[in-house]
C-alpha positions as CSV (number, residue, x, y, z in Angstrom):
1,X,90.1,174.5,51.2
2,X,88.2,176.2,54.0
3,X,86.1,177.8,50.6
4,X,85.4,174.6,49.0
5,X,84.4,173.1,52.5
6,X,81.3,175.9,52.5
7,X,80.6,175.9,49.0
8,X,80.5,172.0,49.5
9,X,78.6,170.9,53.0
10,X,79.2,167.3,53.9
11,X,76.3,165.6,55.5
12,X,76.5,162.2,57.6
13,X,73.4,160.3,57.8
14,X,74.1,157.8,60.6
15,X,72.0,154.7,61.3
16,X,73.0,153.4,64.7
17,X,71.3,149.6,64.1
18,X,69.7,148.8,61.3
19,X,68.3,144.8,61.5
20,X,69.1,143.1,58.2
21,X,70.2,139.7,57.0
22,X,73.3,140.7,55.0
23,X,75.0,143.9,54.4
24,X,73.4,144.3,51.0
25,X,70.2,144.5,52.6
26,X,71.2,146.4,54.9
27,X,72.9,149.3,52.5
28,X,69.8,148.9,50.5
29,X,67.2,150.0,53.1
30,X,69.9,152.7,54.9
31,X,70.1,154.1,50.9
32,X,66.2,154.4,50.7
33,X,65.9,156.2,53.8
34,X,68.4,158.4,52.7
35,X,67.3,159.3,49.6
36,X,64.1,160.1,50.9
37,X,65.4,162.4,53.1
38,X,66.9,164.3,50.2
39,X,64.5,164.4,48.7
40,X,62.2,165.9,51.1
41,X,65.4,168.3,51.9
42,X,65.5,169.6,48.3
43,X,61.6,170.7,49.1
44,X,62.8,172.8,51.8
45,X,65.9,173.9,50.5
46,X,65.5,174.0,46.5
47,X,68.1,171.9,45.9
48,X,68.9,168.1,46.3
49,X,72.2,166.8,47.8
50,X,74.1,164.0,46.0
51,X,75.4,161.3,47.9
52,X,78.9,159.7,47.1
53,X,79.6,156.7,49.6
54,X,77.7,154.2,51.6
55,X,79.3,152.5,54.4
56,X,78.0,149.7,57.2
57,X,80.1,147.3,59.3
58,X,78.6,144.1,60.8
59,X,78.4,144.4,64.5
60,X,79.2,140.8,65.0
61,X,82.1,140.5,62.7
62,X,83.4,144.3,63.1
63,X,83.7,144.2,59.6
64,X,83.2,147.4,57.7
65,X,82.6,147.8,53.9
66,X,82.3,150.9,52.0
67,X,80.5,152.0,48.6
68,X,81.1,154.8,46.3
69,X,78.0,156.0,44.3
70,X,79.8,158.7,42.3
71,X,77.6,159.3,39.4
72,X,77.7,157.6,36.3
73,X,77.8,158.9,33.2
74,X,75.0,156.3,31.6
75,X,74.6,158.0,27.7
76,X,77.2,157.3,24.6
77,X,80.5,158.3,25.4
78,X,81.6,158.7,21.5
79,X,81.1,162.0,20.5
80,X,80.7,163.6,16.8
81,X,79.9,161.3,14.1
82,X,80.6,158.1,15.0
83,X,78.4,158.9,18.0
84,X,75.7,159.6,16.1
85,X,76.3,163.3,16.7
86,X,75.9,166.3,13.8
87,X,77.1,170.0,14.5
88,X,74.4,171.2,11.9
89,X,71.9,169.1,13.5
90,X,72.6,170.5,16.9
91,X,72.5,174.6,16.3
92,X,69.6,173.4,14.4
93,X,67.9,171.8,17.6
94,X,69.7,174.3,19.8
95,X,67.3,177.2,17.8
96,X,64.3,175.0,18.0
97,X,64.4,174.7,21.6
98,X,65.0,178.4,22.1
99,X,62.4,179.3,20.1
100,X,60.0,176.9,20.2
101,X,58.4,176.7,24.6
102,X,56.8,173.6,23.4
103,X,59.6,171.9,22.0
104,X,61.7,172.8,25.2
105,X,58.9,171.7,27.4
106,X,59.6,168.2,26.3
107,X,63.4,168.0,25.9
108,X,63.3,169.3,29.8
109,X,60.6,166.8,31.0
110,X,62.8,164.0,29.3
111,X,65.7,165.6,31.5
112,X,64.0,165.4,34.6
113,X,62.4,161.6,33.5
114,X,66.0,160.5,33.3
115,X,67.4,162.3,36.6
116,X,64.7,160.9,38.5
117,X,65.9,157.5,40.6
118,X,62.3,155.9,41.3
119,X,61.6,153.2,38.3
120,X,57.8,154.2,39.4
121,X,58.2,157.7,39.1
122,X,60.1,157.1,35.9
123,X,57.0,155.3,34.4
124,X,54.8,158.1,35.7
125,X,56.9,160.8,33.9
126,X,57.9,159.1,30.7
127,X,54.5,158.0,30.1
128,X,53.1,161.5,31.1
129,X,55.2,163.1,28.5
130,X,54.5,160.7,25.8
131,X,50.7,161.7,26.9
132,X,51.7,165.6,26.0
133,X,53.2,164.8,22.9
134,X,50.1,162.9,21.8
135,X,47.6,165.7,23.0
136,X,49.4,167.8,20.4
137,X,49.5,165.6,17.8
138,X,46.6,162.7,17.8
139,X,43.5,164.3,17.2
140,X,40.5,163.4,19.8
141,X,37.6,160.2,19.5
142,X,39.7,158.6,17.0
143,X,39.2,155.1,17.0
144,X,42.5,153.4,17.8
145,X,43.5,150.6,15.3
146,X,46.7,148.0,16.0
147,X,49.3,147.5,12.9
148,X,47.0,145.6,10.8
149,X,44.4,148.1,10.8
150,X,41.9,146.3,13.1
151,X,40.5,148.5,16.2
152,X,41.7,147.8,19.5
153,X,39.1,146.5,22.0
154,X,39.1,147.8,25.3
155,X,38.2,145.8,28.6
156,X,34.5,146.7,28.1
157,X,34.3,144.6,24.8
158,X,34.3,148.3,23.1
159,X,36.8,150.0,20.7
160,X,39.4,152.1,22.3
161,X,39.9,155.8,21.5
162,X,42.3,158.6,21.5
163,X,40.3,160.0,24.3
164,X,41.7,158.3,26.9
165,X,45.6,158.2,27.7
166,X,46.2,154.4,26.7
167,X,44.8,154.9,23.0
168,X,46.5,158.4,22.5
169,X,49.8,157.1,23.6
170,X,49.2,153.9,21.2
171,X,48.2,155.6,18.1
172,X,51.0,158.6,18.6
173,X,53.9,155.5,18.8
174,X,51.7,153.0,16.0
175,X,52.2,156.1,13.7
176,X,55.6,156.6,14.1
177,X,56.8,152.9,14.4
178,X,55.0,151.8,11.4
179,X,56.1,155.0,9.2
180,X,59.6,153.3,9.7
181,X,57.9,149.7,8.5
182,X,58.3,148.2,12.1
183,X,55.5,145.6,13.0
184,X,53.4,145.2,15.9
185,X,56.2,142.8,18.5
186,X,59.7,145.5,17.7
187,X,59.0,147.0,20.5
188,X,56.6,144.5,22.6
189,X,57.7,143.4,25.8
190,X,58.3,140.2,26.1
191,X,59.3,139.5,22.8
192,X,56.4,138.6,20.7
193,X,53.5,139.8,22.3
194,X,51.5,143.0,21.0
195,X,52.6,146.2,21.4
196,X,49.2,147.4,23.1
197,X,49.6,144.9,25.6
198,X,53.4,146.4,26.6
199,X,51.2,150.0,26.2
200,X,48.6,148.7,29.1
201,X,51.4,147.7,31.1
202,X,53.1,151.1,31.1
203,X,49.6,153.0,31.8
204,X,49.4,150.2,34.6
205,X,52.7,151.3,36.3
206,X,51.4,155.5,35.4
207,X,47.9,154.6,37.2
208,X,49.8,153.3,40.5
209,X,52.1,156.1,40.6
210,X,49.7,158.6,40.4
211,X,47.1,157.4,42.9
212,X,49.2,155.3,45.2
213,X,52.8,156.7,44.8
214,X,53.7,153.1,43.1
215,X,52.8,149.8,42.5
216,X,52.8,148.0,46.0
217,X,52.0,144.1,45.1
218,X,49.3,142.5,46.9
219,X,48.0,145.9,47.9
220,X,44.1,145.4,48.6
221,X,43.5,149.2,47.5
222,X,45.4,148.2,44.4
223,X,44.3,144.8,43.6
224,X,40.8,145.8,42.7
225,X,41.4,147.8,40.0
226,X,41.8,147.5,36.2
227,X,45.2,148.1,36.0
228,X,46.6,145.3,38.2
229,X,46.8,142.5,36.7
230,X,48.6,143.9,34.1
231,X,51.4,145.5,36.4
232,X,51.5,142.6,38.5
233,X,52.2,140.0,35.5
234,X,54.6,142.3,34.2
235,X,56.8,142.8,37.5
236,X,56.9,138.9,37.7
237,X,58.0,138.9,34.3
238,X,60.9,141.1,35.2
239,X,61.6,139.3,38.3
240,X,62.0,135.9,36.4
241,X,64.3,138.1,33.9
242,X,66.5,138.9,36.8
243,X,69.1,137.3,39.4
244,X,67.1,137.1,43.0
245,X,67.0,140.7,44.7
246,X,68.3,142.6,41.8
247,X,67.8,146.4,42.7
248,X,64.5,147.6,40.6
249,X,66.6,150.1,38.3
250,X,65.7,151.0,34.6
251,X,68.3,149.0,33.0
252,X,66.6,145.6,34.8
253,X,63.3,146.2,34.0
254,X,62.8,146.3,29.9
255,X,59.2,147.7,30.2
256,X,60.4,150.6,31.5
257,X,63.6,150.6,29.5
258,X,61.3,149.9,26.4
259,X,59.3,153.0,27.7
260,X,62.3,155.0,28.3
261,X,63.9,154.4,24.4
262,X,60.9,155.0,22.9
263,X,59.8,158.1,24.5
264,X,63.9,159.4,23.8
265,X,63.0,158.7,19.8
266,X,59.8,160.8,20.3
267,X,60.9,163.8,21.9
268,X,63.8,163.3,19.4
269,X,61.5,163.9,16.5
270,X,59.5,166.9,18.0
271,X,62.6,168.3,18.4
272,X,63.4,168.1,14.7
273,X,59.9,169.4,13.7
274,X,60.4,172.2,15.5
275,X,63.6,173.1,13.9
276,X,64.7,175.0,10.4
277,X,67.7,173.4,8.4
278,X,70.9,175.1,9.6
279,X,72.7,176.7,6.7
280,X,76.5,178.2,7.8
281,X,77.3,181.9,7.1
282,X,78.9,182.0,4.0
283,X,81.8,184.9,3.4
């Protein structure tokens, strides 16, 4: 016991009042403090602690309610083939990975994208690593064209390249998608719109992350640039998608869990690229 207990520190973060209007909002904001002290603790110390329970009584009530946040597991729990799983396959990728630093590079960005619990970190990694995938493989001032082979106009009235991140990320997925006869809306967000619209909303969400650590709504630094409007009329679409103060979390927000799938398929096929049939030892 007394070896577990030091291989295992337990940490109490205590908030002695914390102002709120229910005990949901109050768990929420004691869990973002939190987790930003982790996070700024795994800078120090090189490695992140994992919290398991959340607890907060009303002071007028004396009532006291407790919730676990044990992991969970969030992939497909069938395994082999009815999970979509292939031994061959998988000593196949296993080698490709190992051998290949590229095709690791992007299985382990993918790893940390999906570990990561800020939905506008998430869209700054997944679309970041859809950006490195289509630096390798979308060649440069290539004029980008939607599924019907008409080029796609930028907000200047001009076509849109493969020089800038938008158009390399959009021809890189066009290619794919449309080699496995998918049209323009499959993956457009909402349902029926065009899938360069969905793309502008994920660069939107990329652009706020990287210069302003989010998307803050109403922001004047943020409100006068390109990208707004598009991240602002998509986070009211996911609001209007969602019960009142639903937790922003990649499962509630289909841009992100649009950006998320498709990004999985992608690394998915560099992966196969880089790897050579698997052919058993015979005796």
């Amino acid at each position: 016991m007394r070896r577990s207990t030091e291989e295992n520190p337990v940490v109490l973060f205590r908030f002695p009042r914390v102002n709120a209007t229910d005990v949901d909002e109050a768990i929420a904001f004691a869990i973002d403090v939190r987790d930003r002290a982790l996070d700024l603790l795994a800078l120090y110390r090189g490695a992140r602690g994992e919290p398991f329970a959340t607890a907060a009584r009303n002071t007028r009530t004396d009532e006291t309610e407790l919730r676990g946040e044990f992991p969970i597991y969030r992939g497909n729990r069938l395994g082999g083939v009815l999970g979509g799983e292939s031994t061959t396959a998988f000593i196949a990728h296993a080698e490709a990975i190992s051998s290949n630093p590229l095709a690791y590079l992007f299985v382990t960005l993918f790893r940390d994208a999906q570990a990561t619990r800020s939905p506008d970190f998430q869209y700054f990694q997944y679309f970041g690593l859809l950006e490195v995938i289509a630096r390798s493989r979308v060649a440069t001032n290539k004029v980008v064209v939607d599924f019907s082979g008409s080029p796609i106009l930028g907000l200047n009235g001009k076509p849109m390249t493969t020089d800038g991140a938008q158009g390399a990320v959009y021809d890189l997925l066009r290619g794919r998608l449309q080699s496995a006869n998918f049209v323009d809306d499959t993956f457009s967000v909402p349902q029926g719109s065009q899938f360069w619209d969905t793309v502008m909303v994920w660069s939107a969400f990329r652009n706020a992350t990287a210069h302003y650590g989010g998307f803050r709504r109403n922001s004047p630094e943020q409100i006068s640039k390109w990208w707004y409007p598009f991240a602002n009329q998509a986070r009211s679409y996911v609001e209007s998608q969602n019960p009142p103060n639903t937790p922003r979390r990649l499962q509630h927000d289909s841009y992100l869990f649009t950006l998320a799938n498709l990004t999985k398929i992608m690394v998915e096929a560099e992966v196969s690229l880089a790897a050579t049939p698997y052919r058993p030892a015979t005796r």
